[in-house]
N, C-alpha and C positions, 0 to 999 in steps of 0.2 A: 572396305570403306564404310563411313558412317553416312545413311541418306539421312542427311538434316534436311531442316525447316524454317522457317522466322519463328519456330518455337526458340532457338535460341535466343532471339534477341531479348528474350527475358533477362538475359545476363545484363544489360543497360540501365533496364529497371532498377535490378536491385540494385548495383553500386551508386547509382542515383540517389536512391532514398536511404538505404544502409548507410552509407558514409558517408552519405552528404557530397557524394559528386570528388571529393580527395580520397586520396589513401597515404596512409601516412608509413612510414620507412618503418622497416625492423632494424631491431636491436643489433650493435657488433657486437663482438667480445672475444675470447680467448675459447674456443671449442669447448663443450662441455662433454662430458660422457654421455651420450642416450641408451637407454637400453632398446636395443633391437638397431641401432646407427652404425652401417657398414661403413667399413674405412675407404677411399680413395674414391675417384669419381671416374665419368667415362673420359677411356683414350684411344685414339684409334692410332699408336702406334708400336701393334705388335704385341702389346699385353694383352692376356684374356680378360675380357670383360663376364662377369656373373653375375648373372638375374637373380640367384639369392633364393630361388624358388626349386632347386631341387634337379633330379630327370624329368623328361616328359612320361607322361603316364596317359593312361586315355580316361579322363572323367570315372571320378568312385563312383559310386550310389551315393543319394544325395543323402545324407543325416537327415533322422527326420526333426523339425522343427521345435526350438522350446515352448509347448503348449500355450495357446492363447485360450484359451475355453472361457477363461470368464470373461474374455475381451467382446462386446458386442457392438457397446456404444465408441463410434471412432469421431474425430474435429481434428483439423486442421486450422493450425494457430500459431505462426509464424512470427516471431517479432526478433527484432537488433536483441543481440547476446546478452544487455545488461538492463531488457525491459521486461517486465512481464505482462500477460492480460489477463484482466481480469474478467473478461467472459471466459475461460477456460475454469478458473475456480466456481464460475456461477451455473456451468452447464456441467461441468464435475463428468466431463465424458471418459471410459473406460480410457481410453485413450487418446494422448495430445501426440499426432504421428509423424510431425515435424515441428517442434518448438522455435528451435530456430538453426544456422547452418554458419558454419566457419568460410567469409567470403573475403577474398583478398587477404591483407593483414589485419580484417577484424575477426576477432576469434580464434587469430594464432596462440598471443596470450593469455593468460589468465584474468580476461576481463568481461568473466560470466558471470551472471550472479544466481549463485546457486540457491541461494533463498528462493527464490522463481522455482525450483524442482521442491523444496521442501512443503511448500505452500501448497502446491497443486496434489503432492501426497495427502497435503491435510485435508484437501476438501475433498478426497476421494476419486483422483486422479488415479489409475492404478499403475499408469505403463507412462511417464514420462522419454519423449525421444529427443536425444539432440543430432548432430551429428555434423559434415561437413559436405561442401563440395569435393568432387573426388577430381576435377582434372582441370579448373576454373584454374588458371595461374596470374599473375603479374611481375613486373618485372623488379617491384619493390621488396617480394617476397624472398627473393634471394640476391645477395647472400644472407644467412641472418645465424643468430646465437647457437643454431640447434647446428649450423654448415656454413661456418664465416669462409669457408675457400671454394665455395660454390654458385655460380652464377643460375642465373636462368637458364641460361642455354644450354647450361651443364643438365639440365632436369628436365626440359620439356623436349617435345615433337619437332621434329623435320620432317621436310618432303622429299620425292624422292631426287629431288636435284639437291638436295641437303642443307636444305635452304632453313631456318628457322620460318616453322609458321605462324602467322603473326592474324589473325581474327578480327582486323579492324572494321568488317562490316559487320560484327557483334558491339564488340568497345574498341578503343583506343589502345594497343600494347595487349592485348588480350593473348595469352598463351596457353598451349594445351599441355598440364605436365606427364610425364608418359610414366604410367604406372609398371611401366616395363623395369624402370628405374628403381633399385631397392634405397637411393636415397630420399628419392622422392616419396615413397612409398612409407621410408620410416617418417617421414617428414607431417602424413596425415594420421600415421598412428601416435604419433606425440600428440598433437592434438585432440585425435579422437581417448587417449587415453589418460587425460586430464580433464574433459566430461566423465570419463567413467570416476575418475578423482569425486566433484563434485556431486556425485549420488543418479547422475543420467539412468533410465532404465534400457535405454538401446541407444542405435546410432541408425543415421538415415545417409546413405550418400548420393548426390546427384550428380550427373551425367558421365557414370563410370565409366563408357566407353566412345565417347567424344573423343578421345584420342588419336581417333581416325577418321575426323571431323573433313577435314579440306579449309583451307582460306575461301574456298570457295562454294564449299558443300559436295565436293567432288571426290572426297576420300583420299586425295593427296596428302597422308597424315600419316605419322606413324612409321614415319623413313628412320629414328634415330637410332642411335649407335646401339642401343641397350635393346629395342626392338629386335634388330637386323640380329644382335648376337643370337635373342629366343630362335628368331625365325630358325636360322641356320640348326640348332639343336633340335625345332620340331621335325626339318625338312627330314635330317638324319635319323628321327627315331620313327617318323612316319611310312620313310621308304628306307628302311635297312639295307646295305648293299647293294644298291641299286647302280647302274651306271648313271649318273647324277649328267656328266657333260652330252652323254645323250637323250638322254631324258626330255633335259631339261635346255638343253643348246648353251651350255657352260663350256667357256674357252677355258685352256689350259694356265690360262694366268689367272684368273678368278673361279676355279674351280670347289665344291662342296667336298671336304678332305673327310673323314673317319678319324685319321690320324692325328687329327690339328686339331686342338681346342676351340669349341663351337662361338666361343668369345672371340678368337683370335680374327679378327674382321679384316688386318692386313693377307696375313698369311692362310686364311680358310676363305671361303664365299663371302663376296658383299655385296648383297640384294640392292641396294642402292646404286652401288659402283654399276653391276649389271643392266638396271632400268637405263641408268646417265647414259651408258655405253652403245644401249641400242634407238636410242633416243626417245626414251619413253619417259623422261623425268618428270615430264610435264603431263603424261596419260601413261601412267604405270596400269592401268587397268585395257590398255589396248588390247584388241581379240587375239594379236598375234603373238600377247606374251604368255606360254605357256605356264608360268606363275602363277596367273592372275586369279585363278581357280583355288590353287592351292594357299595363296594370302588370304583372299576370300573378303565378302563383301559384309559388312553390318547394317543395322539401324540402329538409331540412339534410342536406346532403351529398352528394346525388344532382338536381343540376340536368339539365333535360330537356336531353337533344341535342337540338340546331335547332331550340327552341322561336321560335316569333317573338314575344316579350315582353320586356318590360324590366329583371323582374330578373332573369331565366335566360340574359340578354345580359351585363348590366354589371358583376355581382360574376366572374361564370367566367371571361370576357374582357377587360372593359375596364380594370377596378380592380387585379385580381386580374393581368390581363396585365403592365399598368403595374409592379407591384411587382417581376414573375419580370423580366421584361426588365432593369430596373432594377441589380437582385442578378446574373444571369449578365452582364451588361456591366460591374459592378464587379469580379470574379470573374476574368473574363478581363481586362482592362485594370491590373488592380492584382497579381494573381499568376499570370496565366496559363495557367488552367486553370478550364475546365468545374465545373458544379455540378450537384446533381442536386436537383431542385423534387419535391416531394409536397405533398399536400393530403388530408386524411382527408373520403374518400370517391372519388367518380369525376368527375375534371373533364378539362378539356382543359390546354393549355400546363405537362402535368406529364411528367419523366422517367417516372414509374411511382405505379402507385396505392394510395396507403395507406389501403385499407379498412378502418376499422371493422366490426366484427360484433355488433349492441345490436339491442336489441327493437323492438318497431314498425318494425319497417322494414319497405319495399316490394319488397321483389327478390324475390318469389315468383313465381309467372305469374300474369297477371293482377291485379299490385302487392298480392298476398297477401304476410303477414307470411313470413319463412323463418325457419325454430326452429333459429338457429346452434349451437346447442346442445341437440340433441334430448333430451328426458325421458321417462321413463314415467310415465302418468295417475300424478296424488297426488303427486308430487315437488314440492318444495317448497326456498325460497333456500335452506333451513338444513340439509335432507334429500334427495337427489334421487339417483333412479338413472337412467344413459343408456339412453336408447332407439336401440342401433346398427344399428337396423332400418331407421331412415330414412337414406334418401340425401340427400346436397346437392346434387348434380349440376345440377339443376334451376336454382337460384337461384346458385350459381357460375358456370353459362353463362352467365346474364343479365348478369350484373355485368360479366365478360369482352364481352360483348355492347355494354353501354352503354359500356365503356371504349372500342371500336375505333369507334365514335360520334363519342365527344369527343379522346378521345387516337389515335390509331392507332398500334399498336406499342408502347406501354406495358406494361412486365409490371402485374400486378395481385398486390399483395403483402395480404395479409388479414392482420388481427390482432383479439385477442380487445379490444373494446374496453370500458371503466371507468370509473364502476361502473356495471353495469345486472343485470336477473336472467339475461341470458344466463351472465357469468362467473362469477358468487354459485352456479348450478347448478352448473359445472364445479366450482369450490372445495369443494363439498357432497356432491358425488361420495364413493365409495370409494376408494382409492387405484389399486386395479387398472385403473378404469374410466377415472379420469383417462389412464390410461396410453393403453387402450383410447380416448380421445375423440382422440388424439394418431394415432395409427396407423391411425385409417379415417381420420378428415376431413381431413387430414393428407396424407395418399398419395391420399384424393380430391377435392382442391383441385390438386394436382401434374398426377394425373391429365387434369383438364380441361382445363389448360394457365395456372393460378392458381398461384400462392404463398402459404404460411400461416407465419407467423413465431412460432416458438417463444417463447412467453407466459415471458419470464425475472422480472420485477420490475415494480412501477409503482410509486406513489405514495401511495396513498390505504389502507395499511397491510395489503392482501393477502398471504399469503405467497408468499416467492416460490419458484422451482424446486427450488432444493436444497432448503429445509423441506419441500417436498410427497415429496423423493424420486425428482423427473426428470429431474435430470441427465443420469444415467446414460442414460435412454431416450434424450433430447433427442440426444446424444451418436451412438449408434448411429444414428441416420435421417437426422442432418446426416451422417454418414458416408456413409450410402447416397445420399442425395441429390449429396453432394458427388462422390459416385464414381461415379451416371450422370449429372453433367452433359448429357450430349447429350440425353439422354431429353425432356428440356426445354427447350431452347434451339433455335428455329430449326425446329419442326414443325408441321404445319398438321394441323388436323382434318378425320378421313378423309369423306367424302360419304356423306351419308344412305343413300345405295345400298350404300357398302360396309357401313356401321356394320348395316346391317338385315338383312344376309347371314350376319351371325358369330353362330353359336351354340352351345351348350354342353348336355353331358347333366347339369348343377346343374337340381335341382328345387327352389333356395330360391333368395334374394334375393342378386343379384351386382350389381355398378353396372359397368358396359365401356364404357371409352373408347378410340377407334381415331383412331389420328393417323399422318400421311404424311411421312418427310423424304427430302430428297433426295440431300444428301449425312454420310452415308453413304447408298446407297438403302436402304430398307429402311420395313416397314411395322409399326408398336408397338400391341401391345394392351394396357390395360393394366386389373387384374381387381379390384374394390373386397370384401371381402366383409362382407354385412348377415344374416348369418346368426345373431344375436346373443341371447342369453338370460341376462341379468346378466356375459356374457363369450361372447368370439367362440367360436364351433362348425367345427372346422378341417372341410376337406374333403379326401380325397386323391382319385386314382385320378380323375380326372374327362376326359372330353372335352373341344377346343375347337377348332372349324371355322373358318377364315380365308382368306375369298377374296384372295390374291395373282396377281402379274403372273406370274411365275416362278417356279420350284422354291427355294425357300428355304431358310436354312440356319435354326436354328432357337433361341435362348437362353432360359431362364428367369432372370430377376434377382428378388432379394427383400428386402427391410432382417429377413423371418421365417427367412434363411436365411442359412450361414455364407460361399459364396459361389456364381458363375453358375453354373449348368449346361446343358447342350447335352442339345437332347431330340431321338432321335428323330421322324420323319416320314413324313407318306406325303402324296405331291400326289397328285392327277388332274384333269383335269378347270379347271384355276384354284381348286382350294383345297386347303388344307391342314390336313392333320389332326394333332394331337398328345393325348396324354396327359400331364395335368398332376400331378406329383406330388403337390399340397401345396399347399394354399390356406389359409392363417389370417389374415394382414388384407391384404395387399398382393400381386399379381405381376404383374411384366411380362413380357408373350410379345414376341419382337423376332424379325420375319421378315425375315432378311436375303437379297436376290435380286436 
């Protein structure tokens, strides 16, 4: 099951403002050829149905990433397929890490404007993204040109009473389409392969595993025909031989064959049939269903590393692999060059991770919520003021954590995600504070060795940067960041030994992170401050102890300062002593030796 949130109800928003609250019908016609477009659709009588996606295999080694090195400065800037913004060419950030997304039937067809990608090249855009939703359905969307003999139902999710599931506490007709399906599946690569048409430099998809969502948030999802066949092939490659009716309390009329084509959902197992049968259709996750284990449970957007289950295998992997494979094979074959894959949240088979930051989530310790957006008690979506006392450091490790998991080497790009009360608090802010949300968590996402992408635009009628007044900020700290590149590229986090050795005469709240690179040599401390009371409280004149290899030379850098400065020192002994001038949200000490 997927444990959602009212972070979905973002879905409202956007067709709200996207479309204007309609969506308008696809095209009929006479079938066209697609390339990568399987023939026939799902039947459940007696033919075998095929996922299109091969044997089961248990997870390769992850490919390592197509290099982002000179990616440092990231924004987020979301606008309808045929607008562009122009804060993106004015802050010229390394990276726009979702420009915009294929929702409903806008951005089925051809009605992008790719001048928007050219333009943003020209002011020094490096990495334009487009991409789509990966499992957002409606019921407009099919049949249409690319599958005139395909309905809806033909393509999306059931439950396990086989019921079509229908998400009207998201939207109205709101359907989840099941990437299990290789029609559906070719259905987002046309799409996504008509951005790579128009010069896109990646693709972003969002909420790829929603597919096991619930009408109710209950993980009643993901009963359909094209699923149950995978299941049936994972069940048999996971447990070889086994006696399956004991096992697993399988009657002889619906039993798990070897011999039967794993499609074959009349005459092989039908996990559905099963749940109906024992009366579980409606709580397929009951304790007493020995199943339940082995279908296994998700979160939207954070699938377990190395879970051994079946949907924390087949959407991160198998479906989801199928597609990226697919799009970088077309990419290099048709223009010759690399693409770079996202998916919001943290999975595997991506260049880098486009995290969402929305409520309920689990990246805390011990899968506590993390307040991406701290408040002080009585704050409120309409009124709120920041609480810059707390640190993130905590739940940015983790996330950093699970990506080198699933991805290894992946950067981890964060962004404010919409709409949830996370961003409604930042919007409700004072203007200074906003400023102030930008400048700690900000420099301590950087810090940990994350990315945070400046919050420019979206869709669902927030204001955006320049109405709030942060341009200019925004401006300055892509500057600084852009001008220590190295700070971030290429450094490993120093060992608990070192990090537990460094200390400071600050008797308030500091966040310190200590990281090791090699070439240059040199060892980076780098100093968050949470000293906070409706606005940061600077510190000057302070100490700071650093156990190094050798006598060090020594820099201060700041985005709160006009430029570096070389501080005196004193080693003895393996460490190093300096006095800090000036602490107001950010600095790094860089011990060169």
């Amino acid at each position: 099951m997927v444990i959602a949130s009212p972070h979905s109800l973002r879905l409202a928003a956007i067709v709200a403002v996207l479309i204007g609250g309609a969506r308008c019908g696809s095209g009929m016609g006479s079938r066209p050829e697609v390339d990568g477009a399987p023939s026939g659709s799902a039947t459940l009588d007696g033919g075998a149905l095929d996922v299109g996606v091969g044997a089961w295999t248990a997870p390769t080694t992850a490919p390592a990433p197509v290099p982002l090195d000179d990616v440092t400065v990231y924004a987020f800037s979301q606008t309808p397929d045929d607008v562009g913004d122009p804060q993106v060419l004015a802050l010229a950030p390394d990276m726009n890490m979702r420009a915009w997304q294929r929702f409903d039937t806008y951005g089925v067809m051809n009605d992008y404007d790719f001048r928007y990608v050219a333009d943003a090249h020209a002011a020094g855009v490096k990495v334009f993204i487009g991409g789509t939703t990966a499992t957002a359905l409606f019921p407009d969307e099919f049949p249409n040109a690319q599958f005139p003999s395909l309905s809806v139902d033909d393509v999306s999710t059931r439950d396990a009473n086989n019921q079509p599931v229908i998400h009207d506490k998201i939207l109205p007709d709101l359907r989840r389409g099941s990437l299990a399906n290789p029609e559906y599946r070719a259905y987002l690569v046309r799409i996504c392969k008509m951005q790579i048409d128009g010069g896109v430099d990646g693709l972003y998809f969002d909420e790829i595993n929603q597919d096991y969502e619930g009408a109710d948030f209950d993980g009643n999802e993901g009963f359909d025909a094209y699923h149950l066949a995978d299941f049936n092939a994972y069940l048999l490659w996971r447990f070889p031989g086994a006696d399956y009716g004991a096992m697993f309390g399988m009657t002889s009329d619906n039993l798990l064959t070897a011999g039967v084509p794993a499609g074959d959902l009349v005459n092989n197992f039908n996990y559905q049939k099963y749940l109906a049968g024992r009366g579980w259709g409606s709580s397929p996750f009951d304790s007493r269903n020995p199943l339940r284990a082995i279908w296994g449970q998700t979160v939207g957007g954070r699938p377990t590393p190395g879970a051994a289950d079946f949907v924390n295998s087949a959407e991160p992997y198998r479906y989801g692999g199928a597609i990226v494979s697919e799009l970088r094979d077309y990419a290099q074959r048709t223009y010759g060059r690399a693409i770079y894959l996202a998916v919001n949240g943290v999975y595997p088979l991506v260049d880098f991770q486009g995290v969402g930051l929305f409520a309920y989530n689990n990246d805390g310790d011990g899968g506590a919520e993390a307040p991406y957006v701290p408040v002080m008690a009585g704050s409120t979506t309409m009124a709120a003021q920041l609480d810059g006392t707390v640190s993130l450091q905590r739940p940015f490790l983790n996330l950093k954590t699970r990506s080198e998991a699933l991805a290894p080497g992946a950067p981890v790009v964060l962004f404010l995600d919409w709409p949830n009360d996370f961003i409604s608090y930042f919007f409700s802010m004072p203007p200074t504070q906003r400023e102030d949300y930008w400048r700690i968590y900000a420099a301590e996402a950087y810090a940990n060795g994350l990315f945070f992408a400046f919050h420019l635009q979206d869709t669902v009628g927030d204001p955006s940067a320049t109405q709030l007044g942060l341009m200019p900020l925004y401006q300055r700290l892509a500057a600084f960041y852009r001008g220590h590149a190295t700070f971030y590229h290429h450094v490993a986090a120093a060992t608990e030994g070192v990090t537990s050795q460094i200390t400071t005469s600050l008797t308030t709240a500091v966040m310190l992170a200590v990281a090791d690179q090699k070439a240059p040599r040199r060892r980076l401390v780098h100093m968050v401050n949470h000293d906070y009371h409706g606005a940061l409280v600077e510190h000057d004149g302070f100490t700071v102890t650093v156990p190094v290899p050798g006598a060090p030379a020594v820099t201060l850098a700041s985005p709160d300062a006009a430029d570096d400065i070389t501080l005196p020192v004193t080693y003895a002994n393996g460490t190093a002593t300096v006095t800090v001038p000036s602490l107001i949200a950010y600095d790094v000490l860089t011990f060169a030796y």
